[in-house]
MILO-756814 format. One record per atom (N, C-alpha, C): z, y negated, x negated; residue in one letter; atom name. Coordinates in Angstrom, 3 decimals, always signed. Atoms other than C-alpha are relative to their C-alpha. Example, Ala and Ser with C-alpha at 12.3 -4.5 7.8 and 13.67 -1.06 7.14 Angstrom:
# MILO-756814
PT       c3       c2       c1 aa at
PT   +0.000   +1.190   -0.890  a  N
PT   +7.800   +4.500  -12.300  a CA
PT   +0.000   -1.200   -0.900  a  C
PT   -0.060   +1.190   +0.820  s  N
PT   +7.140   +1.060  -13.670  s CA
PT   +0.730   -1.090   +0.770  s  C
//
This chain:
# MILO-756814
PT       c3       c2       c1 aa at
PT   +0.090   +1.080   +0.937  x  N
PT  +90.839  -92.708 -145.158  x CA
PT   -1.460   -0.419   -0.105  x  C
PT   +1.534   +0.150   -0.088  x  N
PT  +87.909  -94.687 -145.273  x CA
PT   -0.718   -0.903   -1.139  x  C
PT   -0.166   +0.958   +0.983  x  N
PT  +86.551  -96.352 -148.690  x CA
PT   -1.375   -0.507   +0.179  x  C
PT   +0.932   +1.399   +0.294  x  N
PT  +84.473  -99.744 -149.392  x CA
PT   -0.216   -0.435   -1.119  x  C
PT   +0.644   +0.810   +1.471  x  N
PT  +82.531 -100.691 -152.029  x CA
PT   +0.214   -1.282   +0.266  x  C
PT   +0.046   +1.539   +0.377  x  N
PT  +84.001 -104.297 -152.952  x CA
PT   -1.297   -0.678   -1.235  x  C
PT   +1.134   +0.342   +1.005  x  N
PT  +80.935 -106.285 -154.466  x CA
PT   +0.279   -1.608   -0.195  x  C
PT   -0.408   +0.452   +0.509  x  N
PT  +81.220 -109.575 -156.066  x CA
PT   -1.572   -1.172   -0.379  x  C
PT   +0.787   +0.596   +0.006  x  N
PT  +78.421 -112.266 -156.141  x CA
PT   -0.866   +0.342   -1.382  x  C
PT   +0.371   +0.106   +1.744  x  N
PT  +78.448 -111.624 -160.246  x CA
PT   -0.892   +1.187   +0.380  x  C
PT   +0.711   -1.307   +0.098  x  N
PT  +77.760 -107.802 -159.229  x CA
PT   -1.518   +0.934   +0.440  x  C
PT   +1.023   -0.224   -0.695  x  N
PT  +74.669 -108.196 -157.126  x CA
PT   -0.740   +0.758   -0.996  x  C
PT   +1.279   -0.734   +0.295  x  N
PT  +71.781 -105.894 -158.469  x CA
PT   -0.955   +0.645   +0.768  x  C
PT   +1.168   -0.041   -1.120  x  N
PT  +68.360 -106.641 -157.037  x CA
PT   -0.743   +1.334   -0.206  x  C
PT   +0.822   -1.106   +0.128  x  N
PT  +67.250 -102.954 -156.975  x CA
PT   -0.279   +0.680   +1.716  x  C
PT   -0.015   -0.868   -1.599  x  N
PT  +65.664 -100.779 -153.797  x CA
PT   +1.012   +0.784   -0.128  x  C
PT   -1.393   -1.226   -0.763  x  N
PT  +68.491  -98.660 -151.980  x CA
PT   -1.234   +1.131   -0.326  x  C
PT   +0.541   -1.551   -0.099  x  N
PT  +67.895  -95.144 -152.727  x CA
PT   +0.954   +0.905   +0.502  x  C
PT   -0.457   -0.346   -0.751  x  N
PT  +69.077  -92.984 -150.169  x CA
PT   +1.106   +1.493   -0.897  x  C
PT   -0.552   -1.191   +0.218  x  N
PT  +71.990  -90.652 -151.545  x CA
PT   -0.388   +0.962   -0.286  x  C
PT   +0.894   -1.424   +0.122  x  N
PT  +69.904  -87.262 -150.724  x CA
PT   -1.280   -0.455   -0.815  x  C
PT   +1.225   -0.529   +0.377  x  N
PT  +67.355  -87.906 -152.592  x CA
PT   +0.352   -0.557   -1.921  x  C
PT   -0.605   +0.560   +1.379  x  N
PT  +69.402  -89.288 -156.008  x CA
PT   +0.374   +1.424   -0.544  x  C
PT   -0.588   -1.665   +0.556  x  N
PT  +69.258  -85.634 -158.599  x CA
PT   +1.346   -0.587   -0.455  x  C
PT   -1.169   +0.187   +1.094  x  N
PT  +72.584  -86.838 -160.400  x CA
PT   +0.852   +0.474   +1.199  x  C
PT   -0.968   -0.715   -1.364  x  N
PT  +74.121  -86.571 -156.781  x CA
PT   -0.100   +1.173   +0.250  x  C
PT   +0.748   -1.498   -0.215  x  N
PT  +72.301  -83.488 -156.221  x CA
PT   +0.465   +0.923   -1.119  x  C
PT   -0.684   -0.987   +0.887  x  N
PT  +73.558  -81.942 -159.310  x CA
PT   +1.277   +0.034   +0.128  x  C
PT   -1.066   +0.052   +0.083  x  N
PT  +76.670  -83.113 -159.134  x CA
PT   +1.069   +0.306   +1.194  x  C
PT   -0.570   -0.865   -1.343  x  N
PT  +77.284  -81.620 -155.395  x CA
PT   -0.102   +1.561   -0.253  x  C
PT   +1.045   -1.417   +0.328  x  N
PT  +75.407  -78.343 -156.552  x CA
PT   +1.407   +0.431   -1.295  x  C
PT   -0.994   -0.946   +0.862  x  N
PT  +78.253  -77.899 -159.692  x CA
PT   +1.075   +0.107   +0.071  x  C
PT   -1.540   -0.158   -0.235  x  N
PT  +81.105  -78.720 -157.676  x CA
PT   +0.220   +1.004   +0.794  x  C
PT   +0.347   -1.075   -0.920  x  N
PT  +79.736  -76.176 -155.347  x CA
PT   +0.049   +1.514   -0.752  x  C
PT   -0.230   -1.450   +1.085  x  N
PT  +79.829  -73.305 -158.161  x CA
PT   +1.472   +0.123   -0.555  x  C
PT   -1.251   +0.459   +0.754  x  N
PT  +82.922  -74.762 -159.808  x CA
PT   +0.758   +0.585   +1.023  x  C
PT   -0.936   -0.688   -1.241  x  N
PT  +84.508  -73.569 -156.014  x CA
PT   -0.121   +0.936   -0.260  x  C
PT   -0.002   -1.874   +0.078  x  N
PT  +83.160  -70.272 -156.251  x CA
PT   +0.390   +0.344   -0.991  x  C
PT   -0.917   -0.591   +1.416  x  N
PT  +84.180  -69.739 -159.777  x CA
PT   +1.130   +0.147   +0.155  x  C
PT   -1.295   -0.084   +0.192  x  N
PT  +87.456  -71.005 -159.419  x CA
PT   +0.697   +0.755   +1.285  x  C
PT   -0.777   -1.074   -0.956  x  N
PT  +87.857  -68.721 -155.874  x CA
PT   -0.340   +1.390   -0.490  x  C
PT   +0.420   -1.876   +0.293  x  N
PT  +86.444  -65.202 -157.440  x CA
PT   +1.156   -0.318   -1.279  x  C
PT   -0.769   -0.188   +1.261  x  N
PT  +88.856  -66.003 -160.713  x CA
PT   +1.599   -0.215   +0.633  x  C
PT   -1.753   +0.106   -0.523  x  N
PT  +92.218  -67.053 -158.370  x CA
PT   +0.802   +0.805   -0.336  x  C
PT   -1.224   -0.432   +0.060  x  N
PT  +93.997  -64.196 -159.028  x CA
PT   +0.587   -0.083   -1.827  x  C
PT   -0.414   -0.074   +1.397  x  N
PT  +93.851  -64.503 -162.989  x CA
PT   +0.861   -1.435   -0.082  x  C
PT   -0.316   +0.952   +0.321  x  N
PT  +95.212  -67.936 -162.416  x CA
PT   -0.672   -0.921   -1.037  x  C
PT   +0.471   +1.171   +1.178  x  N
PT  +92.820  -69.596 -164.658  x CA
PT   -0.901   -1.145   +0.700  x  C
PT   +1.170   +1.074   -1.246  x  N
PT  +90.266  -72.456 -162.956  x CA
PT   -1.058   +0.382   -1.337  x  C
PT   +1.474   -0.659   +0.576  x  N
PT  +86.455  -71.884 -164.132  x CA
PT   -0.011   -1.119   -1.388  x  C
PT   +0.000   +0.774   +1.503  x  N
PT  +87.027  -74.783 -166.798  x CA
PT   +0.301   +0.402   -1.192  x  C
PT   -0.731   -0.681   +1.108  x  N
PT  +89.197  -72.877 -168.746  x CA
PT   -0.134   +1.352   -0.452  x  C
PT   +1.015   -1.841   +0.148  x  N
PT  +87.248  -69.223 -168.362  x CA
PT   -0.895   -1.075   -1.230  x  C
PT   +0.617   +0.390   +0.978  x  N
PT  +84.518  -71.451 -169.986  x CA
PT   +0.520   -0.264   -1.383  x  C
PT   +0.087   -0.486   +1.747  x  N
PT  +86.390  -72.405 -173.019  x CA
PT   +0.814   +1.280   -0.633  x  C
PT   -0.509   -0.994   +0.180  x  N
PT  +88.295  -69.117 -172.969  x CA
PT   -1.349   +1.033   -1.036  x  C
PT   +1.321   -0.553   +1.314  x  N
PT  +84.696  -67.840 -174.027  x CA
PT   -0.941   -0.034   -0.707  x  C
PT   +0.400   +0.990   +1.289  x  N
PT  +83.420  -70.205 -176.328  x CA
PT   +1.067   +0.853   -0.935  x  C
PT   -0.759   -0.791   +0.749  x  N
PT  +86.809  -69.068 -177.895  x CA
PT   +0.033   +0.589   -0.748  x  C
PT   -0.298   -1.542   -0.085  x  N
PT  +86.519  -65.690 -177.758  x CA
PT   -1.535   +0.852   -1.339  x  C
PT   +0.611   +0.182   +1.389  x  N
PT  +83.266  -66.195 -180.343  x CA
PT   +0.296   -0.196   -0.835  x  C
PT   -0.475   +0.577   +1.155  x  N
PT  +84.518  -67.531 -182.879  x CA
PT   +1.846   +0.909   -0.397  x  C
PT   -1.333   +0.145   +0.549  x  N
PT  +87.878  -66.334 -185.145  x CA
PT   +0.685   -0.830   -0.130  x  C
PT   -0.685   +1.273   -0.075  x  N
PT  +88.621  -69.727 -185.812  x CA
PT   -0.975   -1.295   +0.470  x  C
PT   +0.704   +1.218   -0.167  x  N
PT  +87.700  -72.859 -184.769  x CA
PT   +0.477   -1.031   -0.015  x  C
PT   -0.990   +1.333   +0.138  x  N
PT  +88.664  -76.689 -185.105  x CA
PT   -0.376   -0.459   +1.549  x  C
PT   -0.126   +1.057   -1.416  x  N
PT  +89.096  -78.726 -181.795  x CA
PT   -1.794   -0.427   +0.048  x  C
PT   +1.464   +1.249   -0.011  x  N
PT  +85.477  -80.981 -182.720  x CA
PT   -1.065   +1.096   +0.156  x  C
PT   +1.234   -1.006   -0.258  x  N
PT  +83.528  -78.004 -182.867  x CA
PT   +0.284   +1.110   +1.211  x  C
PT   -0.408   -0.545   -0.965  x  N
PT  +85.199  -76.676 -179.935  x CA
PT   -1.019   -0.752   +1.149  x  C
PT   +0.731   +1.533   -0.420  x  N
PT  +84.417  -79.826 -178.300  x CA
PT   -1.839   +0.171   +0.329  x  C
PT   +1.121   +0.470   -0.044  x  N
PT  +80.771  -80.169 -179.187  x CA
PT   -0.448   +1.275   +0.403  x  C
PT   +0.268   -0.543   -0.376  x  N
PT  +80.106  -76.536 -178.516  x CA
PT   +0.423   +0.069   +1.885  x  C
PT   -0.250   -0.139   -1.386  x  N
PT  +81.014  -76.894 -174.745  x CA
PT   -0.246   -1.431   +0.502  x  C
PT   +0.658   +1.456   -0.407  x  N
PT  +79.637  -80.829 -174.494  x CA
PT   +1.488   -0.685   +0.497  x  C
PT   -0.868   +0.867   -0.533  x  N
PT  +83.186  -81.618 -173.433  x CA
PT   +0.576   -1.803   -1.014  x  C
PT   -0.619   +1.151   +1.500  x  N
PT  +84.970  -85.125 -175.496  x CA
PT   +1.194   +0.994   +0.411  x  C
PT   -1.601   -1.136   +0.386  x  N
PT  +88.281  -83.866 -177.007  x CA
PT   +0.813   -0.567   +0.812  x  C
PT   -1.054   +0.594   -1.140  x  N
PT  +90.627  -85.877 -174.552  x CA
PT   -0.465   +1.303   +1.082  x  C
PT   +0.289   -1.254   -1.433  x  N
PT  +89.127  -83.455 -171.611  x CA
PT   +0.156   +1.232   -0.341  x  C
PT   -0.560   -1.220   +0.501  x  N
PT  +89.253  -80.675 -173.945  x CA
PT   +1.736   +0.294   -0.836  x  C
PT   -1.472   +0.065   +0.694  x  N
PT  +92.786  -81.440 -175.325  x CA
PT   +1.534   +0.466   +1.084  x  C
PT   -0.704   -0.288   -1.566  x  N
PT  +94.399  -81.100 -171.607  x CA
PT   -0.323   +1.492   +0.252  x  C
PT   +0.093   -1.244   -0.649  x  N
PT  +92.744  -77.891 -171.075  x CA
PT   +0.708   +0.786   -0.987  x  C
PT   -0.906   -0.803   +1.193  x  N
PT  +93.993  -76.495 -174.382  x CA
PT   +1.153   +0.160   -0.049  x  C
PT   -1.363   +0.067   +0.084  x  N
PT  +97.499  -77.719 -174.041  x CA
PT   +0.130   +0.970   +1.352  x  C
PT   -0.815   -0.576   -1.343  x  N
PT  +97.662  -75.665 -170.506  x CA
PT   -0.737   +1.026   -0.141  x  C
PT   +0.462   -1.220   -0.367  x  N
PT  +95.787  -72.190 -171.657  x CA
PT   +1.444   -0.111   -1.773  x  C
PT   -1.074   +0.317   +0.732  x  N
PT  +98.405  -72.923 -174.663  x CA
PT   +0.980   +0.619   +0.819  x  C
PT   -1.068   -0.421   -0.878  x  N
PT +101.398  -73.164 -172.390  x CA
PT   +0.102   +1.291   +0.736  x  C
PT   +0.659   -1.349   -0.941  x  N
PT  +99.695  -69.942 -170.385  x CA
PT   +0.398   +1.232   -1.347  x  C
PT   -0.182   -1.291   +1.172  x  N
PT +100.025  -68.118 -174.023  x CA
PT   -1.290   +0.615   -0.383  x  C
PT   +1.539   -0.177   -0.125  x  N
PT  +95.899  -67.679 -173.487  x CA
PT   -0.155   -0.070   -1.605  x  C
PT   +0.366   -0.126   +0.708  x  N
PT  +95.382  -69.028 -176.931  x CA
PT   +1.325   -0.262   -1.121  x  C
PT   -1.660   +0.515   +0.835  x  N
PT  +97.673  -70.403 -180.036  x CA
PT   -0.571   -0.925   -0.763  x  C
PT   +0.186   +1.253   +0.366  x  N
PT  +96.644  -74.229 -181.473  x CA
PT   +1.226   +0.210   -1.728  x  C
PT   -1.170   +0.230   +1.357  x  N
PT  +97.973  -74.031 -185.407  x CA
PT   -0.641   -1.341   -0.750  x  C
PT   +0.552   +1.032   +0.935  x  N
PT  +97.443  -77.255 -187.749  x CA
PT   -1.202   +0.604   -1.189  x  C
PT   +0.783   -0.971   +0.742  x  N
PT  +93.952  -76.211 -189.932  x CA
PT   +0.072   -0.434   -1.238  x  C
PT   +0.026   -0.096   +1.649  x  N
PT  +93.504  -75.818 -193.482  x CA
PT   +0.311   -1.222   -0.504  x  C
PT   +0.220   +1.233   +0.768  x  N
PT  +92.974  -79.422 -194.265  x CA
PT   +1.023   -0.911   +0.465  x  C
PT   -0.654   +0.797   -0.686  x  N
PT  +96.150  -80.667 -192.465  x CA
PT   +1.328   +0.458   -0.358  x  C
//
């Protein structure tokens, strides 16, 4: 498969090309998908992926915690953290009850 940036007369932006390798955001963002592998191959047999080790031990601090401070302690937004919850949930990992104020 081979993909093309469609561009758009509106979309022009007169900036210098900067060559891929030398852009850090790329560079980080090859570099943590590159750990994110190894995590999630040394953890395979627990069945968990390295996303969900991480908030397994955020967790594992705390007695209780609400979703937002779940959230902000692990930089995730709650939509990205709401998916991982519902499937260490389903796993039986943790247990999601309505809190005090609800």
């Amino acid at each position: 498969m081979n993909l093309t940036l469609k561009k758009r007369d509106s979309d022009v932006v007169h900036e210098p090309e900067i060559p891929a390798s030398t852009c850090t955001c790329a560079e980080l963002r090859k570099a943590s998908r590159a750990v994110t592998l190894l995590d999630d191959n040394a953890f395979k047999s627990s069945g968990l992926l390295s996303t969900q080790l991480s908030v397994l031990r955020v967790i594992s601090k705390f007695d209780s915690l609400k979703v937002s401070q779940l959230a902000q302690e692990l930089g995730m937004d709650r939509t990205t953290l709401a998916r991982n919850l519902s499937v260490l949930e389903r796993q039986r990992f943790i247990k999601i009850s309505p809190g005090k104020d609800q």
